[in-house]
DRENZA-502260 format. One record per residue: residue number from 0; residue in one letter; x, y, z of N, C-alpha, C in turn. Coordinates in steps of 0.1 Angstrom, whole numbers. Layout:
(node NUM,A,(X,Y,Z),(X,Y,Z),(X,Y,Z))
...
//
This chain:
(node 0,X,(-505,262,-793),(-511,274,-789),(-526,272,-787))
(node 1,X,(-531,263,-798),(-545,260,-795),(-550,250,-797))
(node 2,X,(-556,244,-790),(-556,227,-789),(-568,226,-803))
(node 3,X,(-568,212,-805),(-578,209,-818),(-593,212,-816))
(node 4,X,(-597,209,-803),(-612,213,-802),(-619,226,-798))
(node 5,X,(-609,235,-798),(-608,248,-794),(-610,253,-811))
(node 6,X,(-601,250,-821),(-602,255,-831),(-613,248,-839))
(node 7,X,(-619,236,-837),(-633,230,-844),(-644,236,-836))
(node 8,X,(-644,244,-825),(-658,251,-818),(-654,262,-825))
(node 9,X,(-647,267,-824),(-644,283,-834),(-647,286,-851))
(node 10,X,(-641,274,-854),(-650,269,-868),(-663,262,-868))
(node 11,X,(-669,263,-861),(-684,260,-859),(-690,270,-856))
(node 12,X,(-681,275,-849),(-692,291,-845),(-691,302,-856))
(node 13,X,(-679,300,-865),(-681,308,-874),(-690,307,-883))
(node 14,X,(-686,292,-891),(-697,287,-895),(-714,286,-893))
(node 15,X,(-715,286,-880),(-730,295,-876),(-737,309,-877))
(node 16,X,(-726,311,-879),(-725,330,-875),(-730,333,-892))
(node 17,X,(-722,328,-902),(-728,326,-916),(-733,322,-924))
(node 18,X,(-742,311,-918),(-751,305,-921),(-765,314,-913))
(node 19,X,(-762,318,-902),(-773,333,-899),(-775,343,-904))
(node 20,X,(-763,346,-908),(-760,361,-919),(-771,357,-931))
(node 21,X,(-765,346,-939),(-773,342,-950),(-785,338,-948))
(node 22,X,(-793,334,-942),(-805,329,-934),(-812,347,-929))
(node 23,X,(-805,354,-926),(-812,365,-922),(-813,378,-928))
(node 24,X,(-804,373,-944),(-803,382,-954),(-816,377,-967))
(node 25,X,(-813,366,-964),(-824,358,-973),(-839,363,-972))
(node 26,X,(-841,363,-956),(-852,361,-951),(-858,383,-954))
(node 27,X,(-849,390,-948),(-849,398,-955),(-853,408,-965))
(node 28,X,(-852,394,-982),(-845,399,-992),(-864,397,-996))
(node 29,X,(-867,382,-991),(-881,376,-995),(-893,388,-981))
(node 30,X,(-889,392,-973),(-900,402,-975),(-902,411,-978))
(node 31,X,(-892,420,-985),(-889,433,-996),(-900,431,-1001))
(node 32,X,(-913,437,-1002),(-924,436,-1013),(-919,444,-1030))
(node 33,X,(-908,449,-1026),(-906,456,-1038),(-889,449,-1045))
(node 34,X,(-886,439,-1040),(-872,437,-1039),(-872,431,-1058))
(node 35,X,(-880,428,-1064),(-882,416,-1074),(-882,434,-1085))
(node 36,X,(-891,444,-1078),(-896,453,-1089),(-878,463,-1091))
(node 37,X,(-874,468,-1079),(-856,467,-1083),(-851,461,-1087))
(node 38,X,(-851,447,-1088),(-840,440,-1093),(-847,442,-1107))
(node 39,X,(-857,442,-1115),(-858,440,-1127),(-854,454,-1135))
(node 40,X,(-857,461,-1122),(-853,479,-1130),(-839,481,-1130))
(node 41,X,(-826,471,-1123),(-814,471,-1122),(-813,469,-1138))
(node 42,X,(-818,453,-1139),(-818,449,-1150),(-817,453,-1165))
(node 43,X,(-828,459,-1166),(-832,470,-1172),(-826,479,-1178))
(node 44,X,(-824,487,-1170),(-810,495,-1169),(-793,490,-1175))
(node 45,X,(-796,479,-1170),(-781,474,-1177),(-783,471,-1192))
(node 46,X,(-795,466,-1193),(-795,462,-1207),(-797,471,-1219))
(node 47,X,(-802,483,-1211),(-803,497,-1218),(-792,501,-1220))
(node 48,X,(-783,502,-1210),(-771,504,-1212),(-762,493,-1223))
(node 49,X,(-762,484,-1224),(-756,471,-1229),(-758,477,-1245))
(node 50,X,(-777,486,-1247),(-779,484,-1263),(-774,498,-1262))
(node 51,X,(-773,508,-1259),(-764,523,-1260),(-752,518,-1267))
(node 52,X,(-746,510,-1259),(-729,507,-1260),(-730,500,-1274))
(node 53,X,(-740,490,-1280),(-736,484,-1291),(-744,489,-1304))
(node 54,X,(-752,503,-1303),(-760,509,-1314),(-744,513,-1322))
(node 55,X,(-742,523,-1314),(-732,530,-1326),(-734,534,-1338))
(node 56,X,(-727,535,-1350),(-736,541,-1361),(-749,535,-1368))
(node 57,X,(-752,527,-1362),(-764,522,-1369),(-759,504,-1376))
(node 58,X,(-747,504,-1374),(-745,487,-1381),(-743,485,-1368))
(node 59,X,(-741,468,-1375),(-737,457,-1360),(-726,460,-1355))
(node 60,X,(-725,456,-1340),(-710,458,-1338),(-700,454,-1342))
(node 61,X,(-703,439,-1354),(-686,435,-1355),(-696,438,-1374))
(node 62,X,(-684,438,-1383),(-689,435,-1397),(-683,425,-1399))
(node 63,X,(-688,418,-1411),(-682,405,-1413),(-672,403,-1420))
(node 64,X,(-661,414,-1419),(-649,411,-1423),(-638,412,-1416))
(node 65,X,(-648,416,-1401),(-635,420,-1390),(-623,413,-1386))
(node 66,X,(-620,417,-1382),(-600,408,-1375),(-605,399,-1363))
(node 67,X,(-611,407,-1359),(-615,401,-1347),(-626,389,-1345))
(node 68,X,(-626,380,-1349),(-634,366,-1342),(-635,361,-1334))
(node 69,X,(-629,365,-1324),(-630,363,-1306),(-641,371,-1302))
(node 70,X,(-639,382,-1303),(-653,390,-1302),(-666,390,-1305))
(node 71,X,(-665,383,-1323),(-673,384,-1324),(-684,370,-1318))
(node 72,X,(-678,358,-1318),(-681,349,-1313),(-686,352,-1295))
(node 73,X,(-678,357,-1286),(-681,362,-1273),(-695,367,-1274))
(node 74,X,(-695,377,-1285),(-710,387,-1286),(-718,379,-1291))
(node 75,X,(-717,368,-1296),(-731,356,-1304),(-728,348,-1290))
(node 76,X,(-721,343,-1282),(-726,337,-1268),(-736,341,-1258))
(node 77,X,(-731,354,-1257),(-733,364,-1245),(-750,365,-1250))
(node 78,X,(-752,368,-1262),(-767,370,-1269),(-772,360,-1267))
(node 79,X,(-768,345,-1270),(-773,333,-1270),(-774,332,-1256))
(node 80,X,(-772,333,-1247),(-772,331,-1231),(-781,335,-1230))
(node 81,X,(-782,352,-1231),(-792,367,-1229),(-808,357,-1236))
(node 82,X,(-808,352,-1244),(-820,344,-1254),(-824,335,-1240))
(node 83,X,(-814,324,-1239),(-823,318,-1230),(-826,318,-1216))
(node 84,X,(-820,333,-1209),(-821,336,-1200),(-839,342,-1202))
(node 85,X,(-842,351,-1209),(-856,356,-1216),(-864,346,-1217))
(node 86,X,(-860,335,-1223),(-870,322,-1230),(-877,319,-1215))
(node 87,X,(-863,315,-1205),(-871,313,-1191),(-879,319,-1181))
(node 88,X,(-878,335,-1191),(-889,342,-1181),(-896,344,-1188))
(node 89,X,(-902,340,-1200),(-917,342,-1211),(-914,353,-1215))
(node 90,X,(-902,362,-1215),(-898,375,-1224),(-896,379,-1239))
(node 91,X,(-907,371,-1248),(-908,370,-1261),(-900,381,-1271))
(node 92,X,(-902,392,-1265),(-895,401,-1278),(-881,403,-1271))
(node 93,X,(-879,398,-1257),(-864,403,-1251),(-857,387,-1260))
(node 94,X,(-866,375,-1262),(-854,367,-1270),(-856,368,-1287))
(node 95,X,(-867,378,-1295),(-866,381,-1303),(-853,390,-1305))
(node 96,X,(-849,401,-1295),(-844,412,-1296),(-826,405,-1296))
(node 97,X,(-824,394,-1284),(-814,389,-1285),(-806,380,-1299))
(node 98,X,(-817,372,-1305),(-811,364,-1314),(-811,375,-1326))
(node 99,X,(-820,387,-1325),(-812,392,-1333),(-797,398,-1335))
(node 100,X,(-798,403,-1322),(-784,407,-1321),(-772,397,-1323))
(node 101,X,(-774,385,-1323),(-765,374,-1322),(-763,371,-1335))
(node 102,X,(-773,374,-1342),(-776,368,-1362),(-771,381,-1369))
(node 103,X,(-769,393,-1359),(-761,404,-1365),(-743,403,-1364))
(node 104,X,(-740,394,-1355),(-727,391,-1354),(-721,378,-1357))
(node 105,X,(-731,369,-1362),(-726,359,-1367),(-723,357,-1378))
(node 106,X,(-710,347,-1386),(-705,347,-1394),(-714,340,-1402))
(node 107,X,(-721,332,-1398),(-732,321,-1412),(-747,320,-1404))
(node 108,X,(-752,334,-1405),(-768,332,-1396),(-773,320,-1401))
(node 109,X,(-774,323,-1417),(-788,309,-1420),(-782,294,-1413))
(node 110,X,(-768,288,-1410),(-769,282,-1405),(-777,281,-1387))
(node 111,X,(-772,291,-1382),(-779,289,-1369),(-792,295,-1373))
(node 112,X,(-797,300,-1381),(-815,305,-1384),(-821,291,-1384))
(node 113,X,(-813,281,-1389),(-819,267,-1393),(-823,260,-1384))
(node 114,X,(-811,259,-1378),(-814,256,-1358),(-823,262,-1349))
(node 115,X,(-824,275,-1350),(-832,281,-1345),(-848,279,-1347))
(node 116,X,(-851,275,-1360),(-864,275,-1364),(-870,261,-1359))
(node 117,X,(-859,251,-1360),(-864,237,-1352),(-865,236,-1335))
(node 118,X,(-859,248,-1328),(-860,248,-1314),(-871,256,-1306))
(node 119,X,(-876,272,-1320),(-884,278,-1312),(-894,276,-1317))
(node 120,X,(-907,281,-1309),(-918,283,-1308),(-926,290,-1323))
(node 121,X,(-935,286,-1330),(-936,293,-1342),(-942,307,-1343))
(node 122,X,(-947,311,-1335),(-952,327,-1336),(-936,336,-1324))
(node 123,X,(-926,326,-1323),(-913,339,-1321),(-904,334,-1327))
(node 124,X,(-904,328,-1341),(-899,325,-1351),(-902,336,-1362))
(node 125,X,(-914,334,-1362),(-922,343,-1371),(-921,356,-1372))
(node 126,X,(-918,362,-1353),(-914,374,-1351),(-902,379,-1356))
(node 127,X,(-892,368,-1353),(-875,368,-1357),(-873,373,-1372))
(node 128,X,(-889,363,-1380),(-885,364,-1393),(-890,379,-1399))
(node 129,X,(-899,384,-1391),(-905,400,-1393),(-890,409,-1392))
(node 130,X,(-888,404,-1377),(-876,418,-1373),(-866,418,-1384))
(node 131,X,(-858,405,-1394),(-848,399,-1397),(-853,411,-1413))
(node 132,X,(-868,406,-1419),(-872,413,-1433),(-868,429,-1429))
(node 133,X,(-871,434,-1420),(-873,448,-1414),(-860,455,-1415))
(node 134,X,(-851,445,-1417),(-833,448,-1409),(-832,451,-1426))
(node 135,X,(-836,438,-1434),(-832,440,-1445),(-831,448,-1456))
(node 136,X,(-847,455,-1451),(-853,467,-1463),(-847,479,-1460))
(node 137,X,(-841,483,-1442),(-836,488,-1438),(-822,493,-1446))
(node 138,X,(-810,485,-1449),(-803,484,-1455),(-805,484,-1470))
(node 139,X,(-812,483,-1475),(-812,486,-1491),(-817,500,-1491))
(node 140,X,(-826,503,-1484),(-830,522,-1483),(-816,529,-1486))
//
């Protein structure tokens, strides 16, 4: 029906055709002067939403006696990700805010606190260790 070089100019021209789409979406995207200040308020937003969904009554979302260990592990990844997603944008209290969420659903914090204290920075260590006292007096009230 269609000889071979007929279908390799067809898949070249599509392939062009996509490579200008992307190339003219790109180009686009970088002269949005505001495109960086949406995308952070998307952000934002989600993450606002993210901490609505996991306040709930006031404890963590898993307790440490739960059934569930899939989850709770999932929710110490997803935090641990969220950490060094923040770390690489100089977001100091966004990976304070994360490891704590992650040391609220983990089964042996002080073991990862141990780890943690040899990887981070000592004044957002120091912060961790404020937020962490703050959690605690919290709970004895």
């Amino acid at each position: 029906m269609f000889s071979k070089g007929a279908l390799k100019v067809a898949a070249g021209v599509c392939g062009m055709m996509f490579l200008g789409y992307c190339v003219y979406f790109d180009n686009k995207r970088r002269r949005n002067p505001n495109f960086k200040k949406n995308l952070n308020d998307k952000r934002r937003a989600k993450d606002a939403e993210r901490r609505t969904r996991t306040k709930g009554s006031g404890r963590s979302r898993m307790d440490s006696n739960s059934e569930n260990q899939f989850d709770a592990q999932a929710i110490l990844f997803e935090e641990l990700q969220s950490f060094g997603e923040s770390m690489a944008q100089g977001d100091m209290t966004g990976c304070v805010d994360h490891l704590h969420k992650g040391l609220s659903v983990c089964q042996q914090p002080e073991i990862l606190l141990q780890h943690i204290q040899q990887t981070l920075p000592p004044n957002v260590f120091s912060i961790l260790e404020q937020r962490l006292s703050e959690r605690q007096e919290l709970q004895f009230q």
